[in-house]
C-alpha positions as CSV (number, residue, x, y, z in Angstrom):
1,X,-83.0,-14.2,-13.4
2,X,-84.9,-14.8,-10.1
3,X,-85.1,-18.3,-10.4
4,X,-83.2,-20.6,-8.5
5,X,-81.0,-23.0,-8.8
6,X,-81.6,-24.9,-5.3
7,X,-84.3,-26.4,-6.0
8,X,-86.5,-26.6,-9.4
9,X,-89.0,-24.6,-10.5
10,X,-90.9,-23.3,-13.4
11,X,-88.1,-22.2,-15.6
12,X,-85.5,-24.7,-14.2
13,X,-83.3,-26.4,-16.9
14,X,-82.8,-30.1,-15.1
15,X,-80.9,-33.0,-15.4
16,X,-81.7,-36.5,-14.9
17,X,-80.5,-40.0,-14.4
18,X,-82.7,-43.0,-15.4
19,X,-81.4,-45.0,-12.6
20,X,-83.2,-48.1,-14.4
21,X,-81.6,-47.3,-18.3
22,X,-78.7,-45.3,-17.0
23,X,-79.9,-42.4,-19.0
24,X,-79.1,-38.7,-18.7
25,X,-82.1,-36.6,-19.7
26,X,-83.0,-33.1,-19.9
27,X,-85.6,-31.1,-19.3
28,X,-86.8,-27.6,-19.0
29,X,-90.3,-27.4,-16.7
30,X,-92.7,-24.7,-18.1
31,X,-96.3,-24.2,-17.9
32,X,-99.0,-26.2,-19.9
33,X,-99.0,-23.8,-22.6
34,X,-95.3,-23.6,-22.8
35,X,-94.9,-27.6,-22.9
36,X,-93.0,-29.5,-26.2
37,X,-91.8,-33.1,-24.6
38,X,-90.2,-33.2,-27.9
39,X,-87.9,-30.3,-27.2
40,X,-87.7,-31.2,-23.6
41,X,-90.1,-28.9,-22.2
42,X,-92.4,-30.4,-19.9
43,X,-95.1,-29.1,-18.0
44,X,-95.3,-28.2,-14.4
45,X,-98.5,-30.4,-14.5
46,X,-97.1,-33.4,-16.2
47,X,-96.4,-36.3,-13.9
48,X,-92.6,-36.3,-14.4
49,X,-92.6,-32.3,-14.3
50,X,-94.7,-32.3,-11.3
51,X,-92.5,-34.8,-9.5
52,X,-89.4,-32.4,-9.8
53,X,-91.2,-29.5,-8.6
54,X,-89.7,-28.5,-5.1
55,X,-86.8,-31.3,-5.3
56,X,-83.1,-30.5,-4.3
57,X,-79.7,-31.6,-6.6
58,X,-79.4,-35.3,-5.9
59,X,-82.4,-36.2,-4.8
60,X,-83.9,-39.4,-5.8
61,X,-87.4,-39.2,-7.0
62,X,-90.2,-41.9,-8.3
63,X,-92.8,-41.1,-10.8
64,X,-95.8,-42.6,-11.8
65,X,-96.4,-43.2,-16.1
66,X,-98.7,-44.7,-18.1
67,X,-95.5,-47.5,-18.7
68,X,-95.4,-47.9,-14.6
69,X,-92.9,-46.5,-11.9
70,X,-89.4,-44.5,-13.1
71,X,-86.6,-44.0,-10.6
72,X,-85.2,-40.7,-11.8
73,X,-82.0,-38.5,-9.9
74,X,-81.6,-35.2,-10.1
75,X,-77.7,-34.1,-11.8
76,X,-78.2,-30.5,-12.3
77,X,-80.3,-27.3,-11.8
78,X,-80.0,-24.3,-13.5
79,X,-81.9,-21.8,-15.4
């Protein structure tokens, strides 16, 4: 319960928007050991987890993959 919902965080339950596909997704950001992309979970140290860390509701942020450069924004925090 001490995590918060400003910005995310390990633990934090987010929302995106695909700005290129117009696709919600969701993901929860846990440690490396924690991780299931399959059920969402994404590590802290993947690129897409990594670019979330520290980032406020709304915010825009780009992330480097393997396919190239994704324009995600940020819908929702919460735990």
């Amino acid at each position: 319960k001490d995590i918060t919902t400003d910005v995310v965080s390990i633990g934090s339950k987010v929302i995106v928007k695909d700005l290129e596909y117009d696709e919600e997704m969701e993901y929860i950001i846990v440690g490396s050991a924690e991780a299931d992309p399959y059920e969402g979970r994404i590590s802290n140290e993947s690129p897409v987890g990594n670019a979330l860390l520290g980032k406020e509701k709304d915010q825009i942020i780009e992330v480097h993959v393997p396919d190239g450069l994704i324009k995600y924004q940020i819908l929702s925090i919460t735990r």
